[in-house]
C-alpha positions as CSV (number, residue, x, y, z in Angstrom):
1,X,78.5,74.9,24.5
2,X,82.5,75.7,24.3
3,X,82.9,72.2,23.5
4,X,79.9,72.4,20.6
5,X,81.2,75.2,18.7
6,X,84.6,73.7,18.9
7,X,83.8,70.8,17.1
8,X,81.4,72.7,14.7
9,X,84.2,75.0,13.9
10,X,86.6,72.2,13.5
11,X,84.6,70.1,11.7
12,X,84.1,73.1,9.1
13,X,87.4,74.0,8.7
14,X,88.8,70.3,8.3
15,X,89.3,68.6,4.4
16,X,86.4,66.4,2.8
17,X,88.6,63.7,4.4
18,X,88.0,64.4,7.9
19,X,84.2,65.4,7.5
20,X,83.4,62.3,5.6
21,X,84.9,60.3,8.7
22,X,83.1,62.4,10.8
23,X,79.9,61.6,9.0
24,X,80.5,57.9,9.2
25,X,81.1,58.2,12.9
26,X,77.9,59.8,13.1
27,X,76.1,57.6,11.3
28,X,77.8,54.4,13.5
29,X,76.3,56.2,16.3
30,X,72.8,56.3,15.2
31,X,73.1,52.0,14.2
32,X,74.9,52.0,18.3
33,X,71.9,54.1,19.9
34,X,68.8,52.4,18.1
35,X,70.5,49.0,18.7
36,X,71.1,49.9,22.6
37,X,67.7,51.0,22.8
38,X,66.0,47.8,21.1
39,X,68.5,45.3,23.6
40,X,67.8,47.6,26.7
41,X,64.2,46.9,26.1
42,X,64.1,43.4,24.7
43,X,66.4,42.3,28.1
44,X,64.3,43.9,30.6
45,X,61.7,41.9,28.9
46,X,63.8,38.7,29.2
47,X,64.4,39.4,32.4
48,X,61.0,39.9,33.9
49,X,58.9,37.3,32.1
50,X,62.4,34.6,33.2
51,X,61.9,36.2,36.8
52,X,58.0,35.4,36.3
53,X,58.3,31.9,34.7
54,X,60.7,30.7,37.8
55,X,57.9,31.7,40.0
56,X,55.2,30.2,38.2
57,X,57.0,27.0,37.4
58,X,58.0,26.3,41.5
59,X,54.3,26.4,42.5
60,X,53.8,22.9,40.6
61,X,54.6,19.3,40.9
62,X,55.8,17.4,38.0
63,X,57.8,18.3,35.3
64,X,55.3,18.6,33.2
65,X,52.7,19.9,35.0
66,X,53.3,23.3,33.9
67,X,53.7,22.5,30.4
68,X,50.1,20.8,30.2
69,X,48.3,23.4,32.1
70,X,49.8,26.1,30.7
71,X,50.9,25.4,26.9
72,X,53.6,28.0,27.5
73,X,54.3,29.8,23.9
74,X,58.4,30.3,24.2
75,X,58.3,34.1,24.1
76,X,61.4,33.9,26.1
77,X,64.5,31.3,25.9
78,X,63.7,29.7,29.5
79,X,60.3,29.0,28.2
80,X,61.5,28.0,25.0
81,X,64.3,25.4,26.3
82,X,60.7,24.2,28.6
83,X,58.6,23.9,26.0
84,X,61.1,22.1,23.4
85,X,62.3,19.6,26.3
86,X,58.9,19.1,27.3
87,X,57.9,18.1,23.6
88,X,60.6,15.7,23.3
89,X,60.2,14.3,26.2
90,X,56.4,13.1,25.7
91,X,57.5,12.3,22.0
92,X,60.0,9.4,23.5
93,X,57.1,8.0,25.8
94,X,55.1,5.5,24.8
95,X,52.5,5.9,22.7
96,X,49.3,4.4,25.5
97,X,51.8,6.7,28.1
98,X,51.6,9.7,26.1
99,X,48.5,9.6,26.0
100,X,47.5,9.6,29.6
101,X,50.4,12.0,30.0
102,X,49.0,14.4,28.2
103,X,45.3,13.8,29.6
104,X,46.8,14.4,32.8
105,X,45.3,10.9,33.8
106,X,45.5,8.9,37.2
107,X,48.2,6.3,36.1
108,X,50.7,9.1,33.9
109,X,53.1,8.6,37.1
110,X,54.2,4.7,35.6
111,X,55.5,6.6,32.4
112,X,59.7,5.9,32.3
113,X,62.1,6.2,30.0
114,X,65.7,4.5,29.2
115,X,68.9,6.1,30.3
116,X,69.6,6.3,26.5
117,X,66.5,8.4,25.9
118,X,67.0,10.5,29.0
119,X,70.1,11.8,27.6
120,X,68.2,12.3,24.2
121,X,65.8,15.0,26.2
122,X,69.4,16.0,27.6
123,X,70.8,16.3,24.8
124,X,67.8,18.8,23.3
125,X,67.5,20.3,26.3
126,X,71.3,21.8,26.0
127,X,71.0,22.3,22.5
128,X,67.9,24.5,22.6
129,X,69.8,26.7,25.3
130,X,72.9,27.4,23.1
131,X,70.3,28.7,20.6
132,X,68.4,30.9,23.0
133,X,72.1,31.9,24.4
134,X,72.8,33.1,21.3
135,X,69.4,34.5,20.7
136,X,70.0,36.9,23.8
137,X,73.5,37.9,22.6
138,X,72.1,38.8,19.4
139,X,72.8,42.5,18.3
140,X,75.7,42.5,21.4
141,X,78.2,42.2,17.8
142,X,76.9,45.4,16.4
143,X,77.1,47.5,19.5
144,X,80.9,46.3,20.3
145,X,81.8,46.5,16.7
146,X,80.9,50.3,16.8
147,X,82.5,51.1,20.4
148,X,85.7,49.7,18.9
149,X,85.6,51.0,15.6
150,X,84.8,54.7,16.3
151,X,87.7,55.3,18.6
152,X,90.4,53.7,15.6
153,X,88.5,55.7,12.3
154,X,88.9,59.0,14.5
155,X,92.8,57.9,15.3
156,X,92.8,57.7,11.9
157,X,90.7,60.9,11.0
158,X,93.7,62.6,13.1
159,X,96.6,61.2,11.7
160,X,95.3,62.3,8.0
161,X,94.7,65.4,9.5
162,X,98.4,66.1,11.0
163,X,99.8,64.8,7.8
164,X,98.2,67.3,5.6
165,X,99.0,70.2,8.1
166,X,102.1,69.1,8.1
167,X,102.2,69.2,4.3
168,X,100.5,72.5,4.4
169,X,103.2,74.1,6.7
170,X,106.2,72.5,4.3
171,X,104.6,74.0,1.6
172,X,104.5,77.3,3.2
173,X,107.7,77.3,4.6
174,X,106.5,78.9,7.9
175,X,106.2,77.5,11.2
176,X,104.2,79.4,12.8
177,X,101.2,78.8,15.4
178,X,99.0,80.6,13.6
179,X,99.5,78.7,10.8
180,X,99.4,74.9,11.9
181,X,97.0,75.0,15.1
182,X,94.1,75.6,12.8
183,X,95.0,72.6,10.8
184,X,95.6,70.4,14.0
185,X,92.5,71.4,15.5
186,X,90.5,70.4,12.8
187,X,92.4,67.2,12.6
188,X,91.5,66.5,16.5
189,X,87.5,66.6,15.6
190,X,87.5,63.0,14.6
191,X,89.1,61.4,17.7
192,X,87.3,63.8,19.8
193,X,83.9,62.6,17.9
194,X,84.9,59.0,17.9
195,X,85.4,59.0,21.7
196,X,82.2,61.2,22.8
197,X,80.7,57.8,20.9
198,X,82.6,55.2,22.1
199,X,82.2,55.9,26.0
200,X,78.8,55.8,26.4
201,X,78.5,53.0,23.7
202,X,81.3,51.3,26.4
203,X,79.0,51.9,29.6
204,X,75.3,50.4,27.9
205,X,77.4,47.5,26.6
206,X,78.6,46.5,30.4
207,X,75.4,47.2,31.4
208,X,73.6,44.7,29.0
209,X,76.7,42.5,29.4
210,X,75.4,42.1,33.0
211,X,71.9,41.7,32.2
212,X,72.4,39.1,29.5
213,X,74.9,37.0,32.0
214,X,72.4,36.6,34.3
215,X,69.5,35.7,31.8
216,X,71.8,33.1,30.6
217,X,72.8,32.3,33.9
218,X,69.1,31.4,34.8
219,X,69.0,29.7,31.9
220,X,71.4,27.3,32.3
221,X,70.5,26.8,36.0
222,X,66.9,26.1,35.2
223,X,67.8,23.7,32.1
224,X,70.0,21.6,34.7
225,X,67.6,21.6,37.1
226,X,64.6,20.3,34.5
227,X,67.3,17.3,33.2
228,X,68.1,16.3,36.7
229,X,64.0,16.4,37.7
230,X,63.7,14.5,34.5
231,X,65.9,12.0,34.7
232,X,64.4,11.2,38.8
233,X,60.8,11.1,37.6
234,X,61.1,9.2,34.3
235,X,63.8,6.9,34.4
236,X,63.0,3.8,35.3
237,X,63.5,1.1,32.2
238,X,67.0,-0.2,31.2
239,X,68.9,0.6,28.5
């Protein structure tokens, strides 16, 4: 409460300078919180339905078992980098192959691909995960933009702040307490403002940091995994 009117009080008594700092920290704040809030929820999202897709996806055979049963939609990346290297994979088959691939018929098991067109589905397979890498990370920029910037426009706040009290006192010709400490208070609301912002913004983005490490962690386990089951159950012609 102390700490409250404090800031009120200094906020009041500091120059349009200060205040419209102030108001832009504020206003950073509100873009920080609503964009932690919409990440928090959108990675425990991620991190559930990838948890759940592991699961499903070790209970069956093939490679593409799950894909044909299931028809997964890529609401998440690890479905997404399954569903895109799934598609390219029965694109490079053979067109009689394909067919019995895809109507899971007795015989799908002689379907093989080249070396070369193994690392084609390799080569999709990694570039579908650098999108949905940077499709987790998304919104990560804003919320480290803010923690960093808050912290420097208060700095800032303060120093123009001290400088005018500074040119206050000169102007006065006194040096007295009573007449700077006002002035320097006031001019201590915007760092004080910026960092009330910044350390919480510091702690969510650590937090999600983690989460979002071992999403793409999973990720990029899983997408090896499926290239190297590829590459044993479908190569089998030369190059």
């Amino acid at each position: 409460m102390i700490l409250a009117d404090s800031l009120v009080n200094g906020f009041l008594g500091s120059n349009l300078m200060g205040q419209g700092i102030v108001v832009v920290q504020l206003l950073g704040s509100i873009v920080m919180v609503t964009t932690i809030i919409g990440k928090m929820k959108e990675l425990g999202f991620l991190s559930m339905a990838t948890r759940r897709f592991l699961r499903d996806f070790a209970t069956f055979g093939g490679v593409l078992e799950y894909y044909l049963q299931r028809r997964p939609a890529a609401m998440t990346g690890i479905e997404g980098i399954y569903k895109e290297t799934c598609e390219r994979l029965l694109k490079l088959l053979a067109p009689d192959m394909r067919s019995l691939v895809a109507g899971r018929e007795q015989g799908s098991a002689g379907a093989a691909l080249s070396a070369r067109e193994i690392e084609l589905v390799r080569g999709t397979c990694e570039h579908v995960l650098d999108d949905e890498e940077i499709r987790v990370e998304h919104g990560m920029g804003i919320v480290a933009t803010v923690v960093a910037f808050e912290p420097m426009l208060g700095l800032l706040g303060t120093v123009w702040g001290v400088l005018d009290a500074f040119a206050e006192m000169g102007t006065a010709g006194s040096a007295s307490l009573a007449t700077i400490a006002p002035s320097i208070s006031a001019a201590l609301v915007t760092t004080v403002v910026g960092l009330i912002i910044a350390i919480p913004g510091v702690i969510a983005f650590n937090l999600m940091n983690a989460s979002i490490r071992k999403i793409t962690s999973d990720m990029e386990g899983f997408a090896d995994e499926l290239t190297g089951r590829i590459a044993c159950e479908f190569q089998g012609r030369g190059a």
